[in-house]
mmCIF entry with sequence, helices, sheets and N, C-alpha, C, O atoms, coordinates in Angstrom:
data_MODEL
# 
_entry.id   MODEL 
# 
_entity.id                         1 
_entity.type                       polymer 
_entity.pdbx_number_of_molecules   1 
# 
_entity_poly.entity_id                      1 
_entity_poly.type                           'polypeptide(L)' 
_entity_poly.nstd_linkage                   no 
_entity_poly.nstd_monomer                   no 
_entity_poly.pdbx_seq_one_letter_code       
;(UNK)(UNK)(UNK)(UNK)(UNK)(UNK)(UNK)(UNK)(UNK)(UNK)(UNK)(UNK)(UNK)(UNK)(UNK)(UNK)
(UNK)(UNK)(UNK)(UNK)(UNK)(UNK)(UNK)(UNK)(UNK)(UNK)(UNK)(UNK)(UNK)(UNK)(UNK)
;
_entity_poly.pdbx_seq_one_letter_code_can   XXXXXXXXXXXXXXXXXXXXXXXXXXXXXXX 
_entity_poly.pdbx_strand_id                 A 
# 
loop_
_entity_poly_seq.entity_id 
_entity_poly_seq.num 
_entity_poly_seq.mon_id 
_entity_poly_seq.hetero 
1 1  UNK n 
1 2  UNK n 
1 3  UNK n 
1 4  UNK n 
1 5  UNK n 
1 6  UNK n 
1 7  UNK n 
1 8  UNK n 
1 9  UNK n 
1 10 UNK n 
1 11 UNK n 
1 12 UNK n 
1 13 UNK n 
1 14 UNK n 
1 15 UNK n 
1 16 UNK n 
1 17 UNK n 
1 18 UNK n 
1 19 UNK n 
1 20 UNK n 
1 21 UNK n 
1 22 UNK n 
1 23 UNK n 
1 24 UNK n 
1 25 UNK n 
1 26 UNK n 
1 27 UNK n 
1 28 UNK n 
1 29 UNK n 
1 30 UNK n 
1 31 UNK n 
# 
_struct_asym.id          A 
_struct_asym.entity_id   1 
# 
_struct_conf.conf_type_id            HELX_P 
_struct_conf.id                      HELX_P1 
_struct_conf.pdbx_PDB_helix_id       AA1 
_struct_conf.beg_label_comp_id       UNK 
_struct_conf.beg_label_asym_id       A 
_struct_conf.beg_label_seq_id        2 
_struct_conf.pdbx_beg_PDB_ins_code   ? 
_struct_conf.end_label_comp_id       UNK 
_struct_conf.end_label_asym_id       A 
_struct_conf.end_label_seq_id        30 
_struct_conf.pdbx_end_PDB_ins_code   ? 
_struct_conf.beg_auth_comp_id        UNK 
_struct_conf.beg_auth_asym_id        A 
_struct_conf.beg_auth_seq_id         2 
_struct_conf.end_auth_comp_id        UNK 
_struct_conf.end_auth_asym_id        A 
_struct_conf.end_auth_seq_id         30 
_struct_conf.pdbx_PDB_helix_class    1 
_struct_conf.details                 ? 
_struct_conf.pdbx_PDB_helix_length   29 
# 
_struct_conf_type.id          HELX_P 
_struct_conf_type.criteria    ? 
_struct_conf_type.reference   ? 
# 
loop_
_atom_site.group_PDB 
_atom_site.id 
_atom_site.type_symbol 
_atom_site.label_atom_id 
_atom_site.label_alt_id 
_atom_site.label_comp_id 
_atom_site.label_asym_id 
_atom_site.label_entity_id 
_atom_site.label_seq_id 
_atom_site.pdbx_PDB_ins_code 
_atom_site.Cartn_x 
_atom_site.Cartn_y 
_atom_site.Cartn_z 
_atom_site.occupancy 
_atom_site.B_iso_or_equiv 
_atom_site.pdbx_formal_charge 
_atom_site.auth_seq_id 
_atom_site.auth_comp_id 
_atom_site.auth_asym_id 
_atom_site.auth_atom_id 
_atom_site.pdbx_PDB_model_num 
ATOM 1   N N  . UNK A 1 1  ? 3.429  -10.123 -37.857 1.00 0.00 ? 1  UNK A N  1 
ATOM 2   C CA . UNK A 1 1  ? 4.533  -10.576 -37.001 1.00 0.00 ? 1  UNK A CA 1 
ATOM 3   C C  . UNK A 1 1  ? 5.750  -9.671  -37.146 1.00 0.00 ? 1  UNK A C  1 
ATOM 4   O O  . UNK A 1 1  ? 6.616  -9.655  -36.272 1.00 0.00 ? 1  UNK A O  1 
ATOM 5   N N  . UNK A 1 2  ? 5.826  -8.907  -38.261 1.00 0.00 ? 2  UNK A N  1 
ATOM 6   C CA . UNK A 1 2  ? 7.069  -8.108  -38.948 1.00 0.00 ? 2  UNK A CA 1 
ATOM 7   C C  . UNK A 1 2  ? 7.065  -6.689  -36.977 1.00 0.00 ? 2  UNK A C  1 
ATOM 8   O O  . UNK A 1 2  ? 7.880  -6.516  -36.071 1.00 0.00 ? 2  UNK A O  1 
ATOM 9   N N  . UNK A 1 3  ? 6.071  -6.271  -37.209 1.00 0.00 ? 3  UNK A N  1 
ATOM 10  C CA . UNK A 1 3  ? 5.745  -5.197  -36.132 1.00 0.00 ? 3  UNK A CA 1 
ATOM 11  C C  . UNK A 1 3  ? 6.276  -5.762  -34.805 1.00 0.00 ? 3  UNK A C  1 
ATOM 12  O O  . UNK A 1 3  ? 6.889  -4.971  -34.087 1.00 0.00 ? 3  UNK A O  1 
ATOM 13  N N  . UNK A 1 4  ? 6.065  -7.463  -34.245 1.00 0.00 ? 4  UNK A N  1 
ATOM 14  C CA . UNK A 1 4  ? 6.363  -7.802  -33.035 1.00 0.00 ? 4  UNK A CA 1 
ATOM 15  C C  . UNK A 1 4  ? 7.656  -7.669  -32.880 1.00 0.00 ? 4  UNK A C  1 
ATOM 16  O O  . UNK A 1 4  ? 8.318  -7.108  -32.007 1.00 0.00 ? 4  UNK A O  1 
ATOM 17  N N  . UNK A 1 5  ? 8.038  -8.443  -34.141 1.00 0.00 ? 5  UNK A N  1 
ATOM 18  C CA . UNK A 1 5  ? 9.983  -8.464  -34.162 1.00 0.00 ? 5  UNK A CA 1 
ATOM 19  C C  . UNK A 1 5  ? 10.031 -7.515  -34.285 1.00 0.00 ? 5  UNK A C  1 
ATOM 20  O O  . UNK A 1 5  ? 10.418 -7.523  -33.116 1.00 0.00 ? 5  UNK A O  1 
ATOM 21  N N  . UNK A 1 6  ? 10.036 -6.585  -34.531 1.00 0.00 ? 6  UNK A N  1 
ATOM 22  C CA . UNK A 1 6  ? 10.808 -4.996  -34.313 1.00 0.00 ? 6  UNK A CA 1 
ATOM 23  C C  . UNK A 1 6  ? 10.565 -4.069  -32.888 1.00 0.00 ? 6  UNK A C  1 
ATOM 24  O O  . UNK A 1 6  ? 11.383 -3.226  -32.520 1.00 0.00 ? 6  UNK A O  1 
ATOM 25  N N  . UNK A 1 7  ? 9.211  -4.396  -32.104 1.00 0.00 ? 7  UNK A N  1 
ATOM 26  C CA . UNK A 1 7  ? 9.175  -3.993  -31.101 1.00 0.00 ? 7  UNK A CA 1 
ATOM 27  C C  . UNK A 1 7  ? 9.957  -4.630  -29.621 1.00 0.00 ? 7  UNK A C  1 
ATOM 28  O O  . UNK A 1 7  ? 10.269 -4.079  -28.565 1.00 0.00 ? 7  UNK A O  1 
ATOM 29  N N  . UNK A 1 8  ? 10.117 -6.307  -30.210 1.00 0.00 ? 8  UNK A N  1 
ATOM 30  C CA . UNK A 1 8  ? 11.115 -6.875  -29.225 1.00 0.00 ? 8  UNK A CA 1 
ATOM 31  C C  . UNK A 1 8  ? 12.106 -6.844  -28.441 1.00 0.00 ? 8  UNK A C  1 
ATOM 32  O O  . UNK A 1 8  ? 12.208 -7.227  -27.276 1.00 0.00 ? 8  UNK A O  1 
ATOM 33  N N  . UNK A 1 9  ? 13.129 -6.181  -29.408 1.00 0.00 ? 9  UNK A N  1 
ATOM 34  C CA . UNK A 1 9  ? 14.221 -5.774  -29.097 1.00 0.00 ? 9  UNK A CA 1 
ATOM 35  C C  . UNK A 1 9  ? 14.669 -4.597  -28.637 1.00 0.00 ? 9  UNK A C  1 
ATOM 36  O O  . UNK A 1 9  ? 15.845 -4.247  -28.544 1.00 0.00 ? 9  UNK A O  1 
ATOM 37  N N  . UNK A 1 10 ? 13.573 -3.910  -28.312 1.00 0.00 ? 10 UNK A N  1 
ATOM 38  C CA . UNK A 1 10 ? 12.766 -2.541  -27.659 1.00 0.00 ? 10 UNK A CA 1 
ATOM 39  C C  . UNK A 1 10 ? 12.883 -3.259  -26.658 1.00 0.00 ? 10 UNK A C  1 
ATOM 40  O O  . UNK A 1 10 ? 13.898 -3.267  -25.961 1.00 0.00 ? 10 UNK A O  1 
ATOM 41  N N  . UNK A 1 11 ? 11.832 -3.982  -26.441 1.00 0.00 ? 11 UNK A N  1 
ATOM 42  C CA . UNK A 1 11 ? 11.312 -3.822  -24.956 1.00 0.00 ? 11 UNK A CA 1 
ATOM 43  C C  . UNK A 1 11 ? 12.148 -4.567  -24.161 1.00 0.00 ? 11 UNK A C  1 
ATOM 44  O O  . UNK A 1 11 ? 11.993 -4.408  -22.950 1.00 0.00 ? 11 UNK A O  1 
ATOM 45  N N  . UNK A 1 12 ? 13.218 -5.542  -24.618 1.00 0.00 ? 12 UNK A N  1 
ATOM 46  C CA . UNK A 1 12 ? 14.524 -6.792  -23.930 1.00 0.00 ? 12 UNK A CA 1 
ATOM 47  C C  . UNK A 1 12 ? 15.486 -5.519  -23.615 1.00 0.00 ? 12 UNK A C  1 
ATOM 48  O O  . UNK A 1 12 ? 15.897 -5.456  -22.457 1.00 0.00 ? 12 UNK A O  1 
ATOM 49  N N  . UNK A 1 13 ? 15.865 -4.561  -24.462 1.00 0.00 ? 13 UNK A N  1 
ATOM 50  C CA . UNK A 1 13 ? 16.604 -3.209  -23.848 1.00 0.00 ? 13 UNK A CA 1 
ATOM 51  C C  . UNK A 1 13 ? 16.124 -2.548  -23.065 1.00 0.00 ? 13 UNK A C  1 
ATOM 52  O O  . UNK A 1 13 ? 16.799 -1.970  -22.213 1.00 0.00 ? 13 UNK A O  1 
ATOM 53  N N  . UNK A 1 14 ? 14.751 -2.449  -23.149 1.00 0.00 ? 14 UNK A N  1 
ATOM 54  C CA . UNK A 1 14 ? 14.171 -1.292  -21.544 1.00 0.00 ? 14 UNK A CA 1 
ATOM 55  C C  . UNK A 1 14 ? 14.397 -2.723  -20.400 1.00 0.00 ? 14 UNK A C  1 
ATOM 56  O O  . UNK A 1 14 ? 15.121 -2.621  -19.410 1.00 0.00 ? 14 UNK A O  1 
ATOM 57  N N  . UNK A 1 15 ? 13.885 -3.605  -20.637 1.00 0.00 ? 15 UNK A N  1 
ATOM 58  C CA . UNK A 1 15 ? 14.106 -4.842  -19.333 1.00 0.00 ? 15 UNK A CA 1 
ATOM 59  C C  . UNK A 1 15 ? 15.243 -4.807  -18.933 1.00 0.00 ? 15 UNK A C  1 
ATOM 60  O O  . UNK A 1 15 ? 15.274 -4.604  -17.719 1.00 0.00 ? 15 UNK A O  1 
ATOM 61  N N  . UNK A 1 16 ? 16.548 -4.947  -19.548 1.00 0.00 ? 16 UNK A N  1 
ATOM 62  C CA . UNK A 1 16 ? 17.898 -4.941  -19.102 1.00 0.00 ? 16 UNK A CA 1 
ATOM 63  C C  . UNK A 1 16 ? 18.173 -3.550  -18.076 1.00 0.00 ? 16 UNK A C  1 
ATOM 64  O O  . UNK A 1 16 ? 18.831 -3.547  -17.035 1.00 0.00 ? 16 UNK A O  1 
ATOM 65  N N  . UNK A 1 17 ? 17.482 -2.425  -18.690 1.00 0.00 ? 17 UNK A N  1 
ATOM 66  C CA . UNK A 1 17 ? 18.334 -1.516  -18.142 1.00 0.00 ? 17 UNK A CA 1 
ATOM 67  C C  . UNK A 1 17 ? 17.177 -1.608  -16.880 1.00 0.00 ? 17 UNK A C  1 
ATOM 68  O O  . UNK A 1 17 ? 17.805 -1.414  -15.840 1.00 0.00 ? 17 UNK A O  1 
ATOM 69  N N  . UNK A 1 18 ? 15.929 -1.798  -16.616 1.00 0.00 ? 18 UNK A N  1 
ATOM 70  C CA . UNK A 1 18 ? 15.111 -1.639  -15.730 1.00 0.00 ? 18 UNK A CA 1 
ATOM 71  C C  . UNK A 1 18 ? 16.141 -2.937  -14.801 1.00 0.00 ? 18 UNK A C  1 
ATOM 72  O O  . UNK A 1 18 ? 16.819 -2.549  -13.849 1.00 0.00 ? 18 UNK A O  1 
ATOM 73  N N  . UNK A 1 19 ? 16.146 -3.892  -15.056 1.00 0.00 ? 19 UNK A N  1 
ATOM 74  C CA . UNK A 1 19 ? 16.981 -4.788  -13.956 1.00 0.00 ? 19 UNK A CA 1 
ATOM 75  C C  . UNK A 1 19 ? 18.415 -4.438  -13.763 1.00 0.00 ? 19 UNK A C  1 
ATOM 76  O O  . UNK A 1 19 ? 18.916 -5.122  -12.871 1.00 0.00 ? 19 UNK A O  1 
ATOM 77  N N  . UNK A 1 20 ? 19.095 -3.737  -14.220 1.00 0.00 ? 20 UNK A N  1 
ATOM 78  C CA . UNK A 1 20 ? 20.483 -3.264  -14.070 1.00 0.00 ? 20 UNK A CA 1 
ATOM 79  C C  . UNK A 1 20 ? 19.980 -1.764  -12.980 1.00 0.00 ? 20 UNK A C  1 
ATOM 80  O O  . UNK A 1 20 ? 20.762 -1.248  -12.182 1.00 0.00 ? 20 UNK A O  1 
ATOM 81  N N  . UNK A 1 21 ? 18.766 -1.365  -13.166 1.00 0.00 ? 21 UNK A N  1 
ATOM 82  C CA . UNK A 1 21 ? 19.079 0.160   -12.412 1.00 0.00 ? 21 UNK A CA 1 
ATOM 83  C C  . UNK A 1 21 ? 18.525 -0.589  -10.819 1.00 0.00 ? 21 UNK A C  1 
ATOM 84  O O  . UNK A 1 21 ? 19.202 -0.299  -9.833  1.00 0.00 ? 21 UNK A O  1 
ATOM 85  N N  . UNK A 1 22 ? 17.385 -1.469  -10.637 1.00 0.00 ? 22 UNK A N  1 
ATOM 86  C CA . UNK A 1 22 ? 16.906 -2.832  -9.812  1.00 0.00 ? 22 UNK A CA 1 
ATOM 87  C C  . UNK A 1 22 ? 18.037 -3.211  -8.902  1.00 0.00 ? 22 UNK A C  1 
ATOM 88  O O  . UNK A 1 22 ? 17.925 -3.218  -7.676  1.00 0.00 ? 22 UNK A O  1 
ATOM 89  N N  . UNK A 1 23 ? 19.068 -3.508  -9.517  1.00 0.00 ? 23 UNK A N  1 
ATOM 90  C CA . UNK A 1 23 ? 20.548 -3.693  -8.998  1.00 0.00 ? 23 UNK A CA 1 
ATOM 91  C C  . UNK A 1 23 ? 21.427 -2.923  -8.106  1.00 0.00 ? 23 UNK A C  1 
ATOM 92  O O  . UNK A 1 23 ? 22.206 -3.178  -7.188  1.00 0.00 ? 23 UNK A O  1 
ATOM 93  N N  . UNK A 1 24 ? 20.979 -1.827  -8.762  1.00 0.00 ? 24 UNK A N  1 
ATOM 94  C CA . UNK A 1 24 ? 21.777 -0.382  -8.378  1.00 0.00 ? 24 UNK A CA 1 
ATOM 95  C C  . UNK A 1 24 ? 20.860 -0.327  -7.023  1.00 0.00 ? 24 UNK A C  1 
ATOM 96  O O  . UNK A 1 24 ? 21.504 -0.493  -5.987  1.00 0.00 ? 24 UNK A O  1 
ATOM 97  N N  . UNK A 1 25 ? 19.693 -0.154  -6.902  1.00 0.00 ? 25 UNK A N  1 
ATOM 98  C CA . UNK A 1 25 ? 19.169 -0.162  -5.601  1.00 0.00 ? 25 UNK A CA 1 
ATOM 99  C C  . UNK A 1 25 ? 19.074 -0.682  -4.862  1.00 0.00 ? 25 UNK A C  1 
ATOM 100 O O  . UNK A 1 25 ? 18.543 -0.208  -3.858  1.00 0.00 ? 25 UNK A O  1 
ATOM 101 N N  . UNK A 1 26 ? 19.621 -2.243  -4.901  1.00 0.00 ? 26 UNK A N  1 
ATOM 102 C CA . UNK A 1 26 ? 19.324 -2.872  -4.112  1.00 0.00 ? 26 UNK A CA 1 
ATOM 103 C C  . UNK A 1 26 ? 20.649 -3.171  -3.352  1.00 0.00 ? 26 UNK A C  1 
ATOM 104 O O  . UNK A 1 26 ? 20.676 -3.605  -2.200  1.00 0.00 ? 26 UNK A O  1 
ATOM 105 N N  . UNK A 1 27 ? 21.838 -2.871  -4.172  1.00 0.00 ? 27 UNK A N  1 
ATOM 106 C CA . UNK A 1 27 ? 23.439 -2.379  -3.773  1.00 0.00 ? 27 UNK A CA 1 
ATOM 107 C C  . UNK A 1 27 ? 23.157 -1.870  -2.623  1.00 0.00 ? 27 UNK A C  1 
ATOM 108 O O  . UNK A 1 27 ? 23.362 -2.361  -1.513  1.00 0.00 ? 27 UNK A O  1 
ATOM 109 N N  . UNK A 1 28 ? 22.433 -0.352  -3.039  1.00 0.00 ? 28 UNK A N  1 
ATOM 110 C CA . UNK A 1 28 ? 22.385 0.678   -2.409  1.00 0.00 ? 28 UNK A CA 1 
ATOM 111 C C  . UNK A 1 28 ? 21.695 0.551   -0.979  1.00 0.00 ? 28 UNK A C  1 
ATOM 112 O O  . UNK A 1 28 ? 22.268 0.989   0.018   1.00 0.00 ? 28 UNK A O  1 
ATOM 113 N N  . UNK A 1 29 ? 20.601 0.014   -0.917  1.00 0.00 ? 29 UNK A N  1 
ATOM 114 C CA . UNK A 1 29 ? 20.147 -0.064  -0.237  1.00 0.00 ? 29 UNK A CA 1 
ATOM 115 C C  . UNK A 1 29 ? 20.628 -1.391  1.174   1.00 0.00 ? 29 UNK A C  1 
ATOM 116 O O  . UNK A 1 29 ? 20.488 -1.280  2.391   1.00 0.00 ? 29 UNK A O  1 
ATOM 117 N N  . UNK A 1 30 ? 21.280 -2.710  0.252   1.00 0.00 ? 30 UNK A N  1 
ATOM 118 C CA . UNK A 1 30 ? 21.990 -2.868  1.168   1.00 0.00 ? 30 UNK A CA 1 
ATOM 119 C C  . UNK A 1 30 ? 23.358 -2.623  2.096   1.00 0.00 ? 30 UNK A C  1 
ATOM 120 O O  . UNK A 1 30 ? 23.793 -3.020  3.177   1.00 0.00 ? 30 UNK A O  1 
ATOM 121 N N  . UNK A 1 31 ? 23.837 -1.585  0.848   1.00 0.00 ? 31 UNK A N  1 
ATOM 122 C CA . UNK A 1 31 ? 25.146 -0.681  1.895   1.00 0.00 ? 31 UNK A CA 1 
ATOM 123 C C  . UNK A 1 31 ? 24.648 0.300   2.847   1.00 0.00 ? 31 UNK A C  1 
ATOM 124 O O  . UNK A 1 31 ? 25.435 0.924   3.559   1.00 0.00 ? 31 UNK A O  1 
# 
């Protein structure tokens, strides 16, 4: 379980920035 918790907080930071850049396009795309 030591390995999951450390990869977690990996992958909740790639999710954030994948839905923050998600955002950016969809700004974009509706301006």
């Amino acid at each position: 379980s030591a390995s999951t918790n450390n990869v977690t907080p990996i992958w909740n930071s790639d999710l954030r920035q994948l839905q923050e850049e998600i955002h950016n396009l969809k700004q974009e795309y509706e301006n």
